[in-house]
VOBA-1610 file (N, C-alpha, C; in pm, whole numbers, padded with zeros to 5 digits, always signed):
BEGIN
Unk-07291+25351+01541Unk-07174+25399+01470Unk-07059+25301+01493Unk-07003+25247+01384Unk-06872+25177+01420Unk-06756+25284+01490Unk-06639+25138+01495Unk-06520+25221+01504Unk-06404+25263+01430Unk-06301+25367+01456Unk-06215+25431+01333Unk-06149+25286+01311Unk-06110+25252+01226Unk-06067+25125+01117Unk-05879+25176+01103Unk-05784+25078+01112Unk-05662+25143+01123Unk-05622+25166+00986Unk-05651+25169+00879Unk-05629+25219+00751Unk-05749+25273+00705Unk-05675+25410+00675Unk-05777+25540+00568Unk-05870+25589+00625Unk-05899+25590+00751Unk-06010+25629+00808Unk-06093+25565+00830Unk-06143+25440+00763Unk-06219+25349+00775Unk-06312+25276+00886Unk-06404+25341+00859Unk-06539+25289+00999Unk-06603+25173+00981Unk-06553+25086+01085Unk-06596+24923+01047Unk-06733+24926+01122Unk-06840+24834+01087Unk-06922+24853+01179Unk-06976+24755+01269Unk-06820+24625+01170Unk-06799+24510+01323Unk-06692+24478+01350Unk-06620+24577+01390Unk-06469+24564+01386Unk-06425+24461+01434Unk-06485+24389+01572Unk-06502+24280+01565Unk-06477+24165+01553Unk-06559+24138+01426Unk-06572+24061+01322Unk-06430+24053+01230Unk-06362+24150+01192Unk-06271+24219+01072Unk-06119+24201+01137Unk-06051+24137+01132Unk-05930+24152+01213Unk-05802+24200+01066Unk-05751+24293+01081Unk-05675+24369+00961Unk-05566+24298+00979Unk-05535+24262+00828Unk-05376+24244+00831Unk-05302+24342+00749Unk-05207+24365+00867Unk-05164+24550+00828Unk-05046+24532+00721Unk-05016+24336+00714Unk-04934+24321+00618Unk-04973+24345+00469Unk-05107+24397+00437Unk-05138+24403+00277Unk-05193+24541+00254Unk-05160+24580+00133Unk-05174+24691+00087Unk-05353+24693+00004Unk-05428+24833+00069Unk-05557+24768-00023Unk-05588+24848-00095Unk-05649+24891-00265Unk-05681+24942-00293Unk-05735+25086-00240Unk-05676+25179-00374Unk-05723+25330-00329Unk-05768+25402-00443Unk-05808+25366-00563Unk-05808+25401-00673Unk-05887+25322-00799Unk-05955+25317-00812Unk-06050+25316-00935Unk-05984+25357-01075Unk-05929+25319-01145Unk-05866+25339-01252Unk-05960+25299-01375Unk-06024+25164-01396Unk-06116+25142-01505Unk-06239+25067-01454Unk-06315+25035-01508Unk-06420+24913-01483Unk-06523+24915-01601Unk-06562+24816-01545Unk-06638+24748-01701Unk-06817+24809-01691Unk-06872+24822-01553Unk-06996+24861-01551Unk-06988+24851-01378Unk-07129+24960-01379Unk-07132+24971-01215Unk-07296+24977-01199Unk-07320+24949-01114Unk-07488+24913-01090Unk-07547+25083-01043Unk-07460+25153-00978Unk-07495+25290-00938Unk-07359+25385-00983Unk-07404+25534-00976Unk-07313+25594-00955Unk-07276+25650-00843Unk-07331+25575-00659Unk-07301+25601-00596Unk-07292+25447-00530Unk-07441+25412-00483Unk-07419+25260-00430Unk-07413+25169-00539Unk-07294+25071-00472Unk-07300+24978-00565Unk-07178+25018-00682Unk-07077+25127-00644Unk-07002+25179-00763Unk-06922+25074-00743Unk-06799+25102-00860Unk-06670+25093-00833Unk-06597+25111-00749Unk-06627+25260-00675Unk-06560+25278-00562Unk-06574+25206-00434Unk-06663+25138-00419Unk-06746+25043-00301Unk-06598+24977-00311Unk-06589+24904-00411Unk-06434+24806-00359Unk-06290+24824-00315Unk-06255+25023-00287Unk-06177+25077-00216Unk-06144+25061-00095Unk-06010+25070-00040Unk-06028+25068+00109Unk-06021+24946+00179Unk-05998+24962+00315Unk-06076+24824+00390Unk-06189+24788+00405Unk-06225+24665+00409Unk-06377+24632+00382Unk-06471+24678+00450Unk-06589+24728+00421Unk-06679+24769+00529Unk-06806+24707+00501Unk-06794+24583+00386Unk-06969+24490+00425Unk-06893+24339+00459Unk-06763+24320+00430Unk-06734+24154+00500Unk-06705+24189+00680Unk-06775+24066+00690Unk-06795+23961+00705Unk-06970+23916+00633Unk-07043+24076+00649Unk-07179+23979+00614Unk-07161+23945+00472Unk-07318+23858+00440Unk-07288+23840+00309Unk-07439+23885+00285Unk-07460+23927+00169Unk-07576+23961+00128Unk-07564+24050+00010Unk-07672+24126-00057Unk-07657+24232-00127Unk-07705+24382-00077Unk-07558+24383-00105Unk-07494+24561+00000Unk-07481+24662-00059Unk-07534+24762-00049Unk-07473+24875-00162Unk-07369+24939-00141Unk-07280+24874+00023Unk-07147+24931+00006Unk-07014+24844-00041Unk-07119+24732-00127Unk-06949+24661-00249Unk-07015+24681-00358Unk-06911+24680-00466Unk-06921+24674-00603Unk-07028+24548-00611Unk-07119+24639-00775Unk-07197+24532-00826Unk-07180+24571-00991Unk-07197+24513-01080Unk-07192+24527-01218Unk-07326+24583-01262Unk-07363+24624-01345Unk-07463+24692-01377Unk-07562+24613-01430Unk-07596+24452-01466Unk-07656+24380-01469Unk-07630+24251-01412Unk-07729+24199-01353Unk-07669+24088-01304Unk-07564+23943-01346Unk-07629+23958-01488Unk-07564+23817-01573Unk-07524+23839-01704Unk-07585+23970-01736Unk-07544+24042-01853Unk-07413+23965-01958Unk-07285+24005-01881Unk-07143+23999-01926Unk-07041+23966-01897Unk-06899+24028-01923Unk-06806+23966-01862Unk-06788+24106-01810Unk-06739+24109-01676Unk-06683+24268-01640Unk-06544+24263-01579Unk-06480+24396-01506Unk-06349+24402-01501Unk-06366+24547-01386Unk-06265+24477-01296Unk-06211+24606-01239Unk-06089+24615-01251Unk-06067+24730-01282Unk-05879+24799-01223Unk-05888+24884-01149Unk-05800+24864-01036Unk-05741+24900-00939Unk-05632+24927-00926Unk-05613+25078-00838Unk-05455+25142-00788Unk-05426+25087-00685Unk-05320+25086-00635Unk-05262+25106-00532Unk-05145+25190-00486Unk-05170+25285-00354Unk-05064+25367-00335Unk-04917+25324-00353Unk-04890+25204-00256Unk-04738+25215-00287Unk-04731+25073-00455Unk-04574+25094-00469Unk-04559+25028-00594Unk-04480+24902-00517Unk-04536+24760-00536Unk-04398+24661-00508Unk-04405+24516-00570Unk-04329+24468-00485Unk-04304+24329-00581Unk-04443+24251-00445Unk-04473+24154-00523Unk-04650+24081-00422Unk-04634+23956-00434Unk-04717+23850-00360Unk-04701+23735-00362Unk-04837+23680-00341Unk-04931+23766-00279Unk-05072+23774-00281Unk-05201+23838-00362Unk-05290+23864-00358Unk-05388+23919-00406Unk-05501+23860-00290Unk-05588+23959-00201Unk-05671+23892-00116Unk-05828+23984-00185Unk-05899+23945-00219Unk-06019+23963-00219Unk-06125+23892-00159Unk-06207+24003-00127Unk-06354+24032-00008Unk-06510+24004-00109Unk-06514+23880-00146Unk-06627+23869-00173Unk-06748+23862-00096Unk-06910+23910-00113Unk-06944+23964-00032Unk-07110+23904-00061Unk-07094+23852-00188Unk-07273+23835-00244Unk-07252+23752-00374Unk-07257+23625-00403Unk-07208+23480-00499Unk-07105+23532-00538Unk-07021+23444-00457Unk-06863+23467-00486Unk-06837+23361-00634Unk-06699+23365-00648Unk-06650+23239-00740Unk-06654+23286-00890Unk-06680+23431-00932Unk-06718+23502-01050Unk-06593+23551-01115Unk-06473+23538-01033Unk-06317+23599-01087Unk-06245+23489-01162Unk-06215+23501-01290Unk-06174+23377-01306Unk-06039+23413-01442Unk-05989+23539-01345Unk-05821+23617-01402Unk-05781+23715-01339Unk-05693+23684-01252Unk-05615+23819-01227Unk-05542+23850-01285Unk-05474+23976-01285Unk-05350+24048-01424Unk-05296+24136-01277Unk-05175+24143-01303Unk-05087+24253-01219Unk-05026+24321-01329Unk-05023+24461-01327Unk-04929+24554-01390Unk-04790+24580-01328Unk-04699+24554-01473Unk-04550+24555-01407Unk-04532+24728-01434Unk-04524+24794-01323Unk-04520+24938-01318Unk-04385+24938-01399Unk-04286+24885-01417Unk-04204+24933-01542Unk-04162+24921-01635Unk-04277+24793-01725Unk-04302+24857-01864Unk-04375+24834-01878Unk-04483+24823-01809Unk-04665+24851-01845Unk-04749+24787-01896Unk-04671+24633-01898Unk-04743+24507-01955Unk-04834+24410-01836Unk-04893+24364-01881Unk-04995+24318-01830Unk-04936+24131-01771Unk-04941+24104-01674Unk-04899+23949-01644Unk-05035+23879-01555Unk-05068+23777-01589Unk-05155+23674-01539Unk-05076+23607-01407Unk-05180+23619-01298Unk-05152+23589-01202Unk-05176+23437-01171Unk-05340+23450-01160Unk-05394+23354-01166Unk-05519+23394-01322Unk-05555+23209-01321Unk-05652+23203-01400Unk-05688+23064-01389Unk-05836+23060-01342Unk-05881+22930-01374Unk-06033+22945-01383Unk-06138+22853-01448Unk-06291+22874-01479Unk-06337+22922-01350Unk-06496+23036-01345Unk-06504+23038-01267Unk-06642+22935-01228Unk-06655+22934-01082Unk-06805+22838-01068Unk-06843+22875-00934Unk-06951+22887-00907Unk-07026+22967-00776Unk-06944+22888-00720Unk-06951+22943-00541Unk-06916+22920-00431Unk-07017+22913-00382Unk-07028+22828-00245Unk-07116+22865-00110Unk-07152+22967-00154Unk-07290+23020-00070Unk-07360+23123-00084Unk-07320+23204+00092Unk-07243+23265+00099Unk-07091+23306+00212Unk-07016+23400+00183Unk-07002+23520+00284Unk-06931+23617+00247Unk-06728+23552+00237Unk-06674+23572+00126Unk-06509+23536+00184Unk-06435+23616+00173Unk-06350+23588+00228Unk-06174+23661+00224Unk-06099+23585+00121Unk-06087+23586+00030Unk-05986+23487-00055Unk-05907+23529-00120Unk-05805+23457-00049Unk-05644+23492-00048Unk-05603+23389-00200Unk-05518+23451-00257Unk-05520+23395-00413Unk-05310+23445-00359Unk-05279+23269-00330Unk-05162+23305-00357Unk-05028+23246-00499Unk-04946+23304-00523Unk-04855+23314-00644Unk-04714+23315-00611Unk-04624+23264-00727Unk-04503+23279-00683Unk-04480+23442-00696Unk-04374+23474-00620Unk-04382+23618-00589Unk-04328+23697-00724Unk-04463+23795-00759Unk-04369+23844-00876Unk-04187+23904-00865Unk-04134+23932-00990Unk-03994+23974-00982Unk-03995+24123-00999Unk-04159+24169-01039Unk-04125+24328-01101Unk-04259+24388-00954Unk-04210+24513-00959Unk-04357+24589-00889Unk-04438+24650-00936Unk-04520+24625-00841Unk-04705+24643-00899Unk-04794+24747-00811Unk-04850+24846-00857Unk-04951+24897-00845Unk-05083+24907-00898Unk-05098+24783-00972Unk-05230+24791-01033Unk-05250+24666-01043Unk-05422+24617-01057Unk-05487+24494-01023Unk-05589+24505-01159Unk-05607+24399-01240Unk-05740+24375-01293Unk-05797+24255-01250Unk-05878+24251-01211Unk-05977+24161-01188Unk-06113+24112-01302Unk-06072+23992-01375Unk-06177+23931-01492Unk-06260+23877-01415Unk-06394+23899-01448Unk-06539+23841-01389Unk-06597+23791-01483Unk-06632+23689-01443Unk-06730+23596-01571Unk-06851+23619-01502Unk-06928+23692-01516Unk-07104+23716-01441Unk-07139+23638-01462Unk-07175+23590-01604Unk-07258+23497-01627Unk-07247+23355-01591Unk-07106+23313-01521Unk-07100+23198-01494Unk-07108+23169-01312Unk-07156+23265-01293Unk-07197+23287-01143Unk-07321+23364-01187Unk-07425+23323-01159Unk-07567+23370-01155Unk-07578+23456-00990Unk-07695+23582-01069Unk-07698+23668-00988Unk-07555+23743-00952Unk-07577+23917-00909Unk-07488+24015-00869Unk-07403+23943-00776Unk-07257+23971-00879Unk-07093+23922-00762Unk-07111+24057-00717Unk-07056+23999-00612Unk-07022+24158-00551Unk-06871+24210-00499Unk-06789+24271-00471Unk-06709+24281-00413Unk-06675+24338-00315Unk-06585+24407-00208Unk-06639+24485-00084Unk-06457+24600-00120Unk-06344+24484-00157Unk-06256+24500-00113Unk-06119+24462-00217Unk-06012+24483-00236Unk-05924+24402-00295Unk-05817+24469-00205Unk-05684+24411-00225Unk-05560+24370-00109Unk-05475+24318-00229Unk-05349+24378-00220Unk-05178+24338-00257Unk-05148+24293-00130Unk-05089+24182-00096Unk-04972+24140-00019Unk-04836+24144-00079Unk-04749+24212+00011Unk-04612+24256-00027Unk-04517+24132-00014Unk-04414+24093-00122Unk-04314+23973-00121Unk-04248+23996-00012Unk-04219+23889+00034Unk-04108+23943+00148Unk-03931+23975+00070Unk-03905+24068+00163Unk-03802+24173+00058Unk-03704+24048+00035
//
């Protein structure tokens, strides 16, 4: 049995391994997605929370997987509890990373969509990561994340474990 995890309850099972930075806010909410490999393992919801398959890397049924391996292009959106202005985006890839190739932040007050990052995507090492995707700090606040996946340009199930807002400094 791991141990209690300092956000959400969260049972790491190499805590370890996992050192939290209590400076980022992580997903709590499932709002859309494009396809899910299960409706339990392997959901959408797998990428809630603090991570509980990084550091390993492999294929886990507790991160997100798309419902075919190479199929398409897919998408998650993501909540987050509090609303603010960010300067980060950290995602927990977990099983052929390198498949994100757009982030979008929602400006919680008027509901338009802004590009964070964007650039092609192309496998990575075959390595679980932490990748910190940093930006000039937005001016508006954000509670919501989409994440664009190009599957097909990363062969075989991306996976995800995790996603993370880092807060601007005020």
């Amino acid at each position: 049995m791991g141990t209690l995890g300092p956000l959400n309850n969260v049972i790491f099972n190499n805590p370890e391994l996992f050192i939290y930075d209590r400076s980022s806010d992580f997903a709590t909410r499932v709002l859309d997605f494009s396809s899910q490999y299960g409706p339990t393992s392997w959901s959408a919801e797998q990428s809630l929370f603090a991570p509980n398959v990084f550091p390993n890397y492999g294929d886990n049924s507790k991160a997100w997987a798309s419902a075919t391996a190479d199929g398409q292009r897919e998408y998650l959106h993501l909540g987050f509890d509090t609303s603010m202005r960010i300067k980060a985006v950290r995602i927990f890839e977990t099983f052929n990373p390198g498949a994100i190739d757009t982030i979008y932040a929602k400006n919680s007050s008027t509901g338009n969509w802004v590009v964070l990052y964007q650039k092609a995507a192309k496998a990575e090492p075959p390595a679980s990561r932490e990748w910190r995707v940093d930006f000039k700090p937005t001016d508006f606040s954000v509670n919501e994340i989409r994440l664009a996946i190009n599957s097909p340009a990363v062969p075989g199930w991306n996976e995800i474990d995790a996603v993370a807002i880092v807060p601007a400094d005020p």
